[in-house]
C-alpha positions in Angstrom: -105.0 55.0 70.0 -106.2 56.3 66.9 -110.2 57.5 66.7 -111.3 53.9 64.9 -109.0 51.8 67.3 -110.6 54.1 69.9 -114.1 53.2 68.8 -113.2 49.6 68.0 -111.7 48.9 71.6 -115.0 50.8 73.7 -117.2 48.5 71.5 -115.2 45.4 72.1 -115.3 46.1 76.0 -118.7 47.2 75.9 -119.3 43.5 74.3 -117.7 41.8 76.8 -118.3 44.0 80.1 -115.1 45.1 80.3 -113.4 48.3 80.7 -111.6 50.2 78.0 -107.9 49.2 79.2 -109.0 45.3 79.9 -110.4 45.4 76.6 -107.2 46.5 74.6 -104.9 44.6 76.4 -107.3 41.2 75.9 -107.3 42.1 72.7 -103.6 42.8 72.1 -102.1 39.4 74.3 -104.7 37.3 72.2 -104.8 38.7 68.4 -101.0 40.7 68.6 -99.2 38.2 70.8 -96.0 39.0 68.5 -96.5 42.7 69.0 -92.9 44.4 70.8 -95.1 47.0 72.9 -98.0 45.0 73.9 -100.2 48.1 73.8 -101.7 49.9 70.6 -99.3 52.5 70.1 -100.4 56.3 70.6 -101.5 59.0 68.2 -99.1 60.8 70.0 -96.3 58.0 69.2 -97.1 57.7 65.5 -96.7 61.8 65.2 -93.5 61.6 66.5 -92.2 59.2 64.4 -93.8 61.5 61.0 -92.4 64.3 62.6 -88.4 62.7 63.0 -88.9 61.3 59.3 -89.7 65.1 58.1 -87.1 66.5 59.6 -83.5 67.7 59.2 -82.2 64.5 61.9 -83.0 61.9 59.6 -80.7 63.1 56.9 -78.8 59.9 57.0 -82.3 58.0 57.0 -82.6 56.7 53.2 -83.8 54.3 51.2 -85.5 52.5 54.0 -89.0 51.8 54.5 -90.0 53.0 58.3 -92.8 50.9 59.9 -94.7 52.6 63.1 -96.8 49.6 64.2 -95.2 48.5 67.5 -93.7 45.2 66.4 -96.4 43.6 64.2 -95.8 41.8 60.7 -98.3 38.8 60.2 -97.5 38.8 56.9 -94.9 39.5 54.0 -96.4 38.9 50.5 
């Protein structure tokens, strides 16, 4: 989780007496039901991704738009 999901998640179980890991899956199986991972996905998960698009293995990567958000369009405008 990023630091502001972090914060938003501790202050969401906090709210509702929770812990931290009831609270972000409540969160995710009620408001991300759609979502592939069913879990925010980690700093640690987003950095790989940046790191794979910056580096000589996606060569044959072009022209495509490369989404890291574990499953989730509500919306295409």
């Amino acid at each position: 989780m990023s630091e502001g999901v972090e914060t938003f998640v501790k202050d969401l179980a906090k709210q509702n007496g929770q812990s931290v890991d009831e609270a972000a899956a409540n969160f995710v199986k009620q408001h991300r039901p759609s979502s592939l991972l069913q879990r925010f996905a980690s700093v640690d998960e987003i950095a790989n991704m940046v790191v794979y698009v910056a580096s000589k293995e996606a060569s044959a990567t072009n022209g495509a738009a490369l989404r890291a958000e574990g499953g989730i369009v509500n919306t295409i405008a």
